[in-house]
N, C-alpha and C positions, 0 to 999 in steps of 0.2 A: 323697547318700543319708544318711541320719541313722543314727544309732548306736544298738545298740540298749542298752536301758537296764540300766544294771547295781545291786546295791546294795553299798555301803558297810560292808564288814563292819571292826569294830573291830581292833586287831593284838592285842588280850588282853581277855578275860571277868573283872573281877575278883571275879565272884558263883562262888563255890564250885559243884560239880555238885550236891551234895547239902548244900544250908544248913542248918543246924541252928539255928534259933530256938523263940523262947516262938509258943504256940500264939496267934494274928497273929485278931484281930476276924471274920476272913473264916472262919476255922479253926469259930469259933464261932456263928457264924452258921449255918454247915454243918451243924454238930452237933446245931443244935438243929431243923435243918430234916428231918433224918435219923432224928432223935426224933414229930418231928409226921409223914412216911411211914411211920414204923414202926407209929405208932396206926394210922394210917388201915388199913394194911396187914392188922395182925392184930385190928379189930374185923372188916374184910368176910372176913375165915378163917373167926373164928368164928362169925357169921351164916350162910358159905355152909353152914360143914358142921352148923349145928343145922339150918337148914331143909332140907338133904339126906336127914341121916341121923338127927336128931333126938339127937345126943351127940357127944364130943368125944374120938376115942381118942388112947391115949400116944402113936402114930408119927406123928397128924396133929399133937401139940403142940408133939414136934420139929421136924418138920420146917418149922411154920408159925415158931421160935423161929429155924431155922437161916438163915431167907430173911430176916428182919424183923434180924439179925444180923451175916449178911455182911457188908452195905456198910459196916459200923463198923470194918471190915476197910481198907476201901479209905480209909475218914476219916484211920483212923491213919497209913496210907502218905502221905496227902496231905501231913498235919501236916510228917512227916518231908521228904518228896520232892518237895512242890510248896505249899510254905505262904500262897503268895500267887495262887494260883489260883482261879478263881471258883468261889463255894460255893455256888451252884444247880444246877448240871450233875448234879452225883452225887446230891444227894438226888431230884431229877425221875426220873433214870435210876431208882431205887430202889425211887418209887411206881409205877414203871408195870410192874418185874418183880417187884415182891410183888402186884401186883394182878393181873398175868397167871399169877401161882405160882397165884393164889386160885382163878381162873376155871380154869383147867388142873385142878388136884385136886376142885373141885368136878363138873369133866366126867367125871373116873376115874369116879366113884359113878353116874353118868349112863350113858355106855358101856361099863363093868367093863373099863377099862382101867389102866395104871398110869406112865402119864407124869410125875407128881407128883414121885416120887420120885429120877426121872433128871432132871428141870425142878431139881430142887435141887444136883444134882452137877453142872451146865451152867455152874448160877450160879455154885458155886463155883470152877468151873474160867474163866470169865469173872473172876472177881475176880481170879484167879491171872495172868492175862493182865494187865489193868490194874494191879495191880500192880510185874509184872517191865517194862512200858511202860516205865512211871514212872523205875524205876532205871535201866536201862539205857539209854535214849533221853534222854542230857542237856541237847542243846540241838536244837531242829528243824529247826536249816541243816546236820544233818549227811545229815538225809534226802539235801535238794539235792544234796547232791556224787555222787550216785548215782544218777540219774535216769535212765540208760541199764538197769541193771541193775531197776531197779521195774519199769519199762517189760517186759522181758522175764521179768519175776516175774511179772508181771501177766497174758500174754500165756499163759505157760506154764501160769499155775495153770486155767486159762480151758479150756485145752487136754487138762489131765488126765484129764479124766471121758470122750475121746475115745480113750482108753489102751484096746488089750483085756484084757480081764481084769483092768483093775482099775475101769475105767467101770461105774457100773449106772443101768437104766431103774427108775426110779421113776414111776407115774403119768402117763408118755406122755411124761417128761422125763428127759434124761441128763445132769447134773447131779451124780451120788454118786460119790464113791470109794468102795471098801470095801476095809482093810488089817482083816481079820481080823472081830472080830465088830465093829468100829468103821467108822461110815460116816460123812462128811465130804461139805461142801459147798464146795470151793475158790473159786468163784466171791464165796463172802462174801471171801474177805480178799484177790482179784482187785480187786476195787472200791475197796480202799482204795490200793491201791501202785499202780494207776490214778491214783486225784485225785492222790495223793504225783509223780507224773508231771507230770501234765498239770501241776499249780502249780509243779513247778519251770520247767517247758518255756515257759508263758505268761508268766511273769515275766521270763526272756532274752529272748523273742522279742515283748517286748509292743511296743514301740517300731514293729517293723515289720509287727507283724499289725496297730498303730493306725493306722499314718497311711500315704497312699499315696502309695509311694515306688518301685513301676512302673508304666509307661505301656502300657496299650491300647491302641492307634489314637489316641484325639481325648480319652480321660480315662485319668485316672491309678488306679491299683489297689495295692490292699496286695502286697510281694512275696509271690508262691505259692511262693518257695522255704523257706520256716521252715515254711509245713506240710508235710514230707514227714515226720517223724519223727512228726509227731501224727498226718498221716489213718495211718499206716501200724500205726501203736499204734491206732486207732480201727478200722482195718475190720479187725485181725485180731480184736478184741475179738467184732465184730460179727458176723464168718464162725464163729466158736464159737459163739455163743450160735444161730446159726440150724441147727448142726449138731446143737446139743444139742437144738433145740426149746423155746429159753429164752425165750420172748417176755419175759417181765418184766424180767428184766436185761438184756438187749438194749437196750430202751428207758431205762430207768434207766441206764446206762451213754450213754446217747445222750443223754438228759436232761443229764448231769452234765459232758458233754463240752462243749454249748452253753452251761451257764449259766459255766462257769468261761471260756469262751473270750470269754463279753458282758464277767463281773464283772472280767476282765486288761483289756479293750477299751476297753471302753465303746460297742462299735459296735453299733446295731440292727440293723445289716444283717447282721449274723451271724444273729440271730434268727428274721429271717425267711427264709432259705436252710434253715435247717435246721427249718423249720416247714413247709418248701417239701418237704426231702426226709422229712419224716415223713410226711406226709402219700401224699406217693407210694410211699413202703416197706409204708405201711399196706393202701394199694390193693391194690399186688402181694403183699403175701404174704394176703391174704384170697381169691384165686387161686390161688395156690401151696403154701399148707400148711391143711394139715385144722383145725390146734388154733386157728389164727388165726380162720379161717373160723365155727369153730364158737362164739368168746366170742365177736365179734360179732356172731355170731344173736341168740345169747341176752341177749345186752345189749339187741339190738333189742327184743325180744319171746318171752322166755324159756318162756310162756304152752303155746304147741303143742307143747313138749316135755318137758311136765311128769314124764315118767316116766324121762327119758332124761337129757339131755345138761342141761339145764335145773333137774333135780328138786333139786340143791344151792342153786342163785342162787331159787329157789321158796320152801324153807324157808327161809331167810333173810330172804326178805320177810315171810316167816308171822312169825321171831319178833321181825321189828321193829314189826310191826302189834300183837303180842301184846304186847309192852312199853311200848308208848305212851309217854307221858310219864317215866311215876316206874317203871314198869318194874313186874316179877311177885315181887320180891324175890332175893336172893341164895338159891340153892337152891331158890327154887318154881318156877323154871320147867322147859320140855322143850326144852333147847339138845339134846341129844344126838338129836334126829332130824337136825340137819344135819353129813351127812359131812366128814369130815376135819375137824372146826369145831375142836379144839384147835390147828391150826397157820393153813389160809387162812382160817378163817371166823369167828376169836374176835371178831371187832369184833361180829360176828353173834347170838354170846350175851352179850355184854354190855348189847348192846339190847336183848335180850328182859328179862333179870333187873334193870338197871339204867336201864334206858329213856332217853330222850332223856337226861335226866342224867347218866347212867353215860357214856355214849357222847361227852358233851358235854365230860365231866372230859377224857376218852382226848384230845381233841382240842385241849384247852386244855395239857397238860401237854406235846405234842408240840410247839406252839408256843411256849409258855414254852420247852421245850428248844432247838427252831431260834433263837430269838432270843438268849437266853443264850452262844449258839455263835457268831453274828453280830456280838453285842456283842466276845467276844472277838475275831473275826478285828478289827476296829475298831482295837484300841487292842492290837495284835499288834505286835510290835517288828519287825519285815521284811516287806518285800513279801509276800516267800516265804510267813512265816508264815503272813499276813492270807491268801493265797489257802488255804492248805492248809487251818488253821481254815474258812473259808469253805465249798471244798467240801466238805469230810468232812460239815460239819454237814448241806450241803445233799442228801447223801447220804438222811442220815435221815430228813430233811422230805421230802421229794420219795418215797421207800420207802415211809414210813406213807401219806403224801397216797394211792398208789395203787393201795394194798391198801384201805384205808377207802373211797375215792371205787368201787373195785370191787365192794366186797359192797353199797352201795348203789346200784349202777347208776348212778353219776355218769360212768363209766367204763368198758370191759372189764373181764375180770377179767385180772390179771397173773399170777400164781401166786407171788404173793412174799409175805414172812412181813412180822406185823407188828413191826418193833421191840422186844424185850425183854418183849412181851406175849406174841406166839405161843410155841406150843413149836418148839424146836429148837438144838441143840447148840453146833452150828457158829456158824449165826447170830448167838446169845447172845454166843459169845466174841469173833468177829469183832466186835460191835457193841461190847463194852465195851473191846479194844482203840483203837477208832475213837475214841472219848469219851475215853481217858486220851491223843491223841494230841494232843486239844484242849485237855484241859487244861495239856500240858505247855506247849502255846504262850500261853493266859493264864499260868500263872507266868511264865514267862521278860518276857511285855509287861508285867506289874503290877512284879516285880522293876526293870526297868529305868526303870520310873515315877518307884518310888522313890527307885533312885538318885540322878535328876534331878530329885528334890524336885518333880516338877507332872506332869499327865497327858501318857500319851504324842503323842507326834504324828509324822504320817507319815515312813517311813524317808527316807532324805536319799539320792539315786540321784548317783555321779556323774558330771561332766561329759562331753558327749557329745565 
């Protein structure tokens, strides 16, 4: 039976936790890219709110000053705490929550609401998270050495909103905590000490989840004893999310469970077992639960239920139809006939006011993002690393992918938020924790680059 594969960890670091260097070509490049979202950022402000409101008050100047400012926040942390990190992450990240701040405060004026406002303490409380990442998580094999306890982080945050009395039903979903006037969504930061798991767990046991090393009868099979710790972390995962009535995460979480157990493998045949049981989970819960039942109506044919169950996935076509191309402008259009559009349906008014272009940016910048994150797991100094980078990013890609793919009917709907565009709290911070988790693993790979004078290349595993 073959061994399974370990990696090589040095007996000393001689890169300081927190280097102190001159601000390194990447630093500057960052800067100036954070510069170029800042424009972008607070021309579509001022646009939305002259064609809303036809002026520009003192609280919307701040606070469009305080969003277009932040991340210069998270620059200077970089400079300090990760100088040789890749500097596209944070500016991408930056255009896409000043342009979600945009479409958010522009909707306040739409449904006399006031999101905008708490959409700016989110971000700031996100940068606060990315930040403390940054210092206190020095190197990202310290995650590894705790992988039993993520696992039960993970499991357990999953589980809270199942608490009495501190569980709450939002909109047919039990998903909230609430500690006082503050409500929380533990499932966002479930998902990441999830991948932190499964990438340590895949990287021990890849060797015999790869190659088959027991025998069936007359062919030989990968050992089924390495996954007892994953499916066990996998269907507790799973048994929450169907208690909570979480279809989105559920899947997403199932998404993210198969592509990390391919991208450790390399096997297709994982791929299609677990296309095999989606596909069947699909069936049965379109039989078994109401909320399942009813987005695949309307995904079918949303049409004969236009007053009901449907009348959101309705307007949403109205204002994609309404935006056409180049869209109605920032501020001329009527996003606020569709319900709850500030959190599941923003992709929705961005088509309407920015039109195929607006929508096409959202799409390009999320990919710019996944890829940027891909590069880094690449040229990641460990296994470990290269998978965790990996999934986290794939996290995000795969999140936006099917919220977007949802409000235009590519898809079901999920009920999941878009990425640092929709509003919400939790999300916000869980997400820019996610992004400084990936940064930490480009510094640590570009640092040890340089050490060794030439690009990195894959960790060295030893002998079996």
């Amino acid at each position: 039976m073959a061994a399974s594969a370990t990696i090589a960890r040095p007996r000393s670091d001689p890169t300081p936790a927190f280097p102190v260097a001159p601000p390194t070509h990447r630093r500057r490049t960052e800067a100036g890219l954070l510069v170029l979202a800042g424009l972008v950022t607070a021309s579509a402000g001022l646009l939305a709110t002259l064609g809303a409101t036809h002026s520009v008050s003192r609280s919307y100047e701040e606070m469009l000053g305080a969003i277009v400012l932040l991340p210069f926040l998270a620059h200077l942390a970089n400079r300090r705490l990760a100088p040789e990190a890749d500097p596209v992450l944070l500016p991408v990240v930056s255009l896409l929550n000043g342009l979600g701040w945009v479409m958010i405060a522009r909707l306040d004026h739409a449904v006399h609401s006031d999101y905008a406002p708490r959409q700016v303490l989110w971000t700031a409380l996100g940068i606060v998270v990315y930040i403390v990442t940054l210092a206190v998580l020095r190197r990202p094999r310290d995650l590894e050495r705790h992988r039993y306890l993520w696992a039960l982080g993970g499991v357990g945050l999953l589980l809270l909103p199942l608490v009495p009395h501190l569980g709450e039903d939002i909109n047919g979903a039990r998903l909230w905590i609430r500690l006082g006037p503050i409500t929380f969504q533990p499932v966002e930061v479930a998902k990441i000490a999830l991948v932190v798991f499964f990438a340590s767990i895949f990287v021990e046991k890849r060797e015999l989840l790869s190659h088959a090393t027991a025998r069936l009868r007359n062919h030989r099979v990968p050992d089924p004893r390495p996954f007892g710790p994953i499916l066990l972390a996998w269907g507790f995962s799973m048994l929450a999310m169907v208690a909570e009535r979480n279809v989105g995460f559920a899947l997403l979480i199932f998404v993210i469970f198969l592509s990390m157990l391919w991208m450790a493998t390399g096997r297709v045949s994982y791929l299609g077992v677990g296309a095999l049981l989606f596909v069947a989970g699909a069936f049965v819960g379109n039989f078994l639960f109401a909320q399942v039942h009813e987005r695949i109506t309307i995904w079918l044919n949303p049409w004969p239920y236009a007053q009901t169950i449907g009348y959101q996935v309705i307007q949403a076509e109205y204002a994609f139809g309404t935006g056409g191309i180049a869209g109605t402008g920032l501020g001329l259009g009527h996003p606020g006939f569709i319900p709850i559009v500030q959190s599941d349906f923003i992709f929705a008014a961005f088509g309407e006011e920015l039109g195929l272009f607006g929508t096409t940016l959202l799409v390009v910048a999320f990919a710019l993002l996944v890829g940027s994150g891909l590069r880094v797991a690449l040229r990641a100094r460990s296994d470990f690393s290269k998978l965790l980078a990996a999934g986290l990013i794939t996290v995000l890609g795969f999140q936006a992918f099917f919220i977007m793919a949802g409000v235009v009917r590519l898809l079901p709907l999920t009920g999941l938020t878009l990425p640092f565009v929709a509003y919400g709290g939790s999300s916000l911070a869980a997400n820019y924790l996610l992004i400084a988790l990936v940064v930490r693993v480009s510094d640590e790979g570009e640092r040890a680059a340089l050490r060794q004078g030439r690009s990195p290349r894959p960790a060295r595993r030893s002998s079996p």
